[in-house]
Backbone as JSON, one array per atom type, in Angstrom:
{
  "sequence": "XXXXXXXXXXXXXXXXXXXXXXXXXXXXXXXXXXXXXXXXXXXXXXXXXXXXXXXXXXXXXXXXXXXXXXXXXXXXXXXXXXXXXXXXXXXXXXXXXXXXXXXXXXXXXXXX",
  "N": [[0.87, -31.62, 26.25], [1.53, -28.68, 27.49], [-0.7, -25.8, 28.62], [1.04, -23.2, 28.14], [2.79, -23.78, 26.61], [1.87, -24.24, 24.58], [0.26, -22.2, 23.67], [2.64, -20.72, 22.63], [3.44, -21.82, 20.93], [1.22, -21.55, 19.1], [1.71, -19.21, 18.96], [3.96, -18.76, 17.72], [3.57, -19.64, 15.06], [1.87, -18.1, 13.5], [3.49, -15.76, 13.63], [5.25, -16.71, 11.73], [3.72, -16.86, 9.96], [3.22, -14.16, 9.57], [5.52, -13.21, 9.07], [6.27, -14.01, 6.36], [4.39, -12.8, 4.91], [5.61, -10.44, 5.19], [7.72, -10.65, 3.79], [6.71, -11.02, 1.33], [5.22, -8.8, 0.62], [7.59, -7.1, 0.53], [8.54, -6.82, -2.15], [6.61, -5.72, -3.67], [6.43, -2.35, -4.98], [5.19, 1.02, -3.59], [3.19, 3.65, -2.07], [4.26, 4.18, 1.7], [6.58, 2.99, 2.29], [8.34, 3.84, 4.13], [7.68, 2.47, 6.45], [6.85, 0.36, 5.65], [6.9, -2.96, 7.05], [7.47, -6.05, 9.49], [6.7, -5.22, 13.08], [7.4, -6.58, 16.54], [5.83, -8.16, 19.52], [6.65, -9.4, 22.13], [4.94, -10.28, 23.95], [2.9, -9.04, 23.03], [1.8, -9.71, 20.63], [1.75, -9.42, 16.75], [2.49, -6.44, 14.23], [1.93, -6.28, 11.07], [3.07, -4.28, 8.2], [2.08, -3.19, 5.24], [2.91, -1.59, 2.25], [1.4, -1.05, 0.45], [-0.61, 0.34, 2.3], [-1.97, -1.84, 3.44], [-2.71, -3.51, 6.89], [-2.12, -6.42, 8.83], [-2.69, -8.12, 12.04], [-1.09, -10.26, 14.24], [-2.46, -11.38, 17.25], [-1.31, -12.02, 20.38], [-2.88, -14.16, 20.94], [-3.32, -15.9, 19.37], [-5.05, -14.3, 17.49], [-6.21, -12.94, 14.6], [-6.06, -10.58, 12.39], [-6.82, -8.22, 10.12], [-6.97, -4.71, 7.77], [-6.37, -1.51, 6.5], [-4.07, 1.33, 6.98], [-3.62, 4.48, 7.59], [-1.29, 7.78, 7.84], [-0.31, 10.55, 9.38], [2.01, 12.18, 9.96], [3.66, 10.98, 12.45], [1.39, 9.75, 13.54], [-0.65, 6.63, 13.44], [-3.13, 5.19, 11.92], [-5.7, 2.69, 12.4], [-7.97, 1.06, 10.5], [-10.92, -0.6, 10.08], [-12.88, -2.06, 7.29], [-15.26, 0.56, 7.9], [-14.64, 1.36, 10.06], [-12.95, 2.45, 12.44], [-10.04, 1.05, 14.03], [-7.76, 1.53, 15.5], [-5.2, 3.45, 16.64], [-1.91, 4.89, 16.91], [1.46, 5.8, 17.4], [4.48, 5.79, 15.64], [7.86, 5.8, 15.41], [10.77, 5.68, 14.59], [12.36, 2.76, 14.07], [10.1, 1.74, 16.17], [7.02, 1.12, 16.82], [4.29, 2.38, 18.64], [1.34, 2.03, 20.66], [-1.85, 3.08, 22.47], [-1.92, 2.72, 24.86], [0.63, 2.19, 25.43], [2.34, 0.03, 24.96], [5.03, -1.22, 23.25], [6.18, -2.0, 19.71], [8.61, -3.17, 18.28], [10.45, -3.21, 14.9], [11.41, -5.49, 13.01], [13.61, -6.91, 10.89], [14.05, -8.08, 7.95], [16.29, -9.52, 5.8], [16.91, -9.04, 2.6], [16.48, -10.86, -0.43], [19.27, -11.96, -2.55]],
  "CA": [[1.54, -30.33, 26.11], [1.01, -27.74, 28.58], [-1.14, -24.79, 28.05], [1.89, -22.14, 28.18], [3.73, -24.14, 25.51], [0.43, -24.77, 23.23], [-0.06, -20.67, 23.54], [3.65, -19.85, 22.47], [3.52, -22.46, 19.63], [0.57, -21.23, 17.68], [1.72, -17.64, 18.79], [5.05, -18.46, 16.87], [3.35, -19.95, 14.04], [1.3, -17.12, 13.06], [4.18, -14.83, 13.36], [6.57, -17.02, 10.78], [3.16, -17.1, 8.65], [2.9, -12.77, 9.38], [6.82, -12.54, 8.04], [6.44, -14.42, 5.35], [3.77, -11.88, 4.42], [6.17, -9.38, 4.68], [8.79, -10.81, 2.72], [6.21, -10.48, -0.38], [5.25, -7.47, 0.39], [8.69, -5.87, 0.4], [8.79, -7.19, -3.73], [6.15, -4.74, -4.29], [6.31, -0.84, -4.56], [4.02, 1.65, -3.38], [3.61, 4.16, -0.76], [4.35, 3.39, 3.11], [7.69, 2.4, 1.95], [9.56, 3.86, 5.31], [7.15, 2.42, 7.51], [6.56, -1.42, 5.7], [7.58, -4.33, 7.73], [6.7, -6.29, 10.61], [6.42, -5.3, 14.4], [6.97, -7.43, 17.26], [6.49, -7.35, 20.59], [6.61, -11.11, 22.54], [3.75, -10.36, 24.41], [1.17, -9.01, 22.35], [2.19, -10.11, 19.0], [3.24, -8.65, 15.69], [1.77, -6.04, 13.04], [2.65, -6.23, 9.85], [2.55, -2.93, 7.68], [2.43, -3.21, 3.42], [3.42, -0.61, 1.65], [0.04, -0.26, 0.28], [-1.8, 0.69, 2.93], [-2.49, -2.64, 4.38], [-1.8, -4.43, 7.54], [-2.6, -7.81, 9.78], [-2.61, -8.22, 13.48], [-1.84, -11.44, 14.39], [-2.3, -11.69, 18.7], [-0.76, -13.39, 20.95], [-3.32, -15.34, 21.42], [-3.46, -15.91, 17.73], [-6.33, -13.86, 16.84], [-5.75, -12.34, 13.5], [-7.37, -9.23, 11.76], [-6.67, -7.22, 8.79], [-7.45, -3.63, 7.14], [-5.66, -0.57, 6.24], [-3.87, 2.18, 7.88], [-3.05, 5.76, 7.04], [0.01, 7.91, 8.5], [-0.08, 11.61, 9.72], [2.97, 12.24, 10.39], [4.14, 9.84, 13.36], [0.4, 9.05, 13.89], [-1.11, 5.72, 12.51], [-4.6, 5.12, 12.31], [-5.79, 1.61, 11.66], [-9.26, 0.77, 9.69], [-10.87, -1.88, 9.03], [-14.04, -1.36, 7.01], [-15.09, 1.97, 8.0], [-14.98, 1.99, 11.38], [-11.1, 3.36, 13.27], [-9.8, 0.1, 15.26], [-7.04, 1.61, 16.72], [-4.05, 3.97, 16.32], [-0.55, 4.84, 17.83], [2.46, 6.57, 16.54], [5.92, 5.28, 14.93], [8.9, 6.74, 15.88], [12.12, 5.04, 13.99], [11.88, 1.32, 13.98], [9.15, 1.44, 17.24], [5.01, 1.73, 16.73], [3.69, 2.44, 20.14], [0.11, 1.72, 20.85], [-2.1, 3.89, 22.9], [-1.68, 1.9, 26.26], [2.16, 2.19, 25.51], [3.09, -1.06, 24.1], [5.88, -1.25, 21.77], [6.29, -3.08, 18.98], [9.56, -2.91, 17.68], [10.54, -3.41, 13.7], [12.3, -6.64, 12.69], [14.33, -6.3, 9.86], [14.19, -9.73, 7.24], [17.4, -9.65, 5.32], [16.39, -9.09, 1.66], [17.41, -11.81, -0.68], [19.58, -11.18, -3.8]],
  "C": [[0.79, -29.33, 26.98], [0.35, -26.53, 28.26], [0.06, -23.62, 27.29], [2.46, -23.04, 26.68], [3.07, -23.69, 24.15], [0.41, -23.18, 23.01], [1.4, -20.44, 22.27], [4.0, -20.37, 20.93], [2.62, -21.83, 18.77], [1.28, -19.82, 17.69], [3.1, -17.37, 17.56], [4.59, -18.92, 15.13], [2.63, -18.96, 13.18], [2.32, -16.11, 12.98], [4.97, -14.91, 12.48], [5.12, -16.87, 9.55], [3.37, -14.82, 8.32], [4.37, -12.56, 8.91], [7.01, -12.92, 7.14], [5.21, -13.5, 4.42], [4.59, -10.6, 4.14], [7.48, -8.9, 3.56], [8.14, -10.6, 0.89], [6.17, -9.23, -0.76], [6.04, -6.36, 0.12], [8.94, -6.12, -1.38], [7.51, -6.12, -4.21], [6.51, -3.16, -3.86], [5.27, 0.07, -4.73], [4.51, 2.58, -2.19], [4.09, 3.67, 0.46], [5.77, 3.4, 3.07], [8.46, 1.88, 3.49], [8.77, 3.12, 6.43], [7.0, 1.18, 7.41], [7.4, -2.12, 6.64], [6.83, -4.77, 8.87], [7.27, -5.73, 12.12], [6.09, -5.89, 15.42], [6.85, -6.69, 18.55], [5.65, -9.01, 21.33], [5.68, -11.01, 23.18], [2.69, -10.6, 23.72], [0.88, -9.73, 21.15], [2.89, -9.64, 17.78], [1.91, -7.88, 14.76], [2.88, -5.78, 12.12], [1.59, -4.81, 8.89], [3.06, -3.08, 6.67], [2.39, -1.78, 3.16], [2.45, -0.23, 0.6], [-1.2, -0.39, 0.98], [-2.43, -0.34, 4.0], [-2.19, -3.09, 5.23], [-2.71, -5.22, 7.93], [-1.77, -7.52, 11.12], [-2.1, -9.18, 13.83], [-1.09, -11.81, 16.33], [-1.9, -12.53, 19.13], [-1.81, -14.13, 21.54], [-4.22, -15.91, 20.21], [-4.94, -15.36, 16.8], [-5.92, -13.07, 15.25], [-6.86, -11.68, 12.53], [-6.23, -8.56, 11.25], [-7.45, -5.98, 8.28], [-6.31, -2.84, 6.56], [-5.57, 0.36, 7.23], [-3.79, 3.46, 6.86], [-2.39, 6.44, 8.27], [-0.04, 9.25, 8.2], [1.06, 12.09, 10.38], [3.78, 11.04, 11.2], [2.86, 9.5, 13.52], [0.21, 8.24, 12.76], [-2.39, 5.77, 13.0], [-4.61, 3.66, 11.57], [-7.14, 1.62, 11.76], [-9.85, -0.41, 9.32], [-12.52, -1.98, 9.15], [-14.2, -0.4, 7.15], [-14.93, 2.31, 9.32], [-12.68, 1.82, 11.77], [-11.3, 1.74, 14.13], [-9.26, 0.51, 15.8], [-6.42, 2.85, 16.23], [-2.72, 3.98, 17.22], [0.43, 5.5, 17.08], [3.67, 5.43, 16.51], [6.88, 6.52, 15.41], [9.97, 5.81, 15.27], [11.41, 3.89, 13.65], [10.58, 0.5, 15.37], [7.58, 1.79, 16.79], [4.74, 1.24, 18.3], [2.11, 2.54, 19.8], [-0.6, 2.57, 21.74], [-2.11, 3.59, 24.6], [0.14, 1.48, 26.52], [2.96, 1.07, 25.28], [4.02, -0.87, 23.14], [6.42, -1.96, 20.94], [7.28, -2.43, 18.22], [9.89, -3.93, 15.7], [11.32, -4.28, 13.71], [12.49, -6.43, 10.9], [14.64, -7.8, 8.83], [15.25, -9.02, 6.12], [17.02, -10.18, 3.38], [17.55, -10.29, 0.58], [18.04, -11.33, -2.55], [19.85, -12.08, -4.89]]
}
């Protein structure tokens, strides 16, 4: 199997494990509400944002990291421990990154 394949495989496997995180998370309530779900973007990868406070990273080149965020309006700030990893703002269903990436909101079809 060729490198490019081997990349795109784990990169998809970590992303069906990061929506199946978000499918729990939408069964709980808490703040965040308008902002939970996951964020892709086929390059970089996907963040996933719980509705209390927490999210996961997981890169396209399957690196994966976790903390919390908090939300000033359209700004996000992400945390993990005490130190600031990153931020970026939200705008609808888009979180932009500070290098202008955008990771658009995917929408999992709640089950009844």
């Amino acid at each position: 199997m060729n490198d490019s394949i081997r990349r795109r495989t784990s990169a998809a496997g970590a992303l069906v494990l990061l929506l199946a995180v978000v499918v729990l998370a939408a069964c709980s309530s808490n703040g965040n509400a308008s902002v939970a779900g996951a964020y892709l973007n086929p390059k970089k990868g996907a963040i996933v944002l719980s509705e209390d406070g927490r999210f996961s990273v997981a890169q396209a080149d399957n690196t994966v990291v976790s903390g919390t965020y908090t939300l000033d309006g359209s700004k996000i700030t992400f945390t993990i421990g005490e130190r600031t990893a990153g931020s970026g703002t939200i705008e609808g269903d888009k979180l932009t990154d500070p290098d202008g990436n955008v990771f658009v909101k995917t929408h999992v079809p709640q089950s009844t």
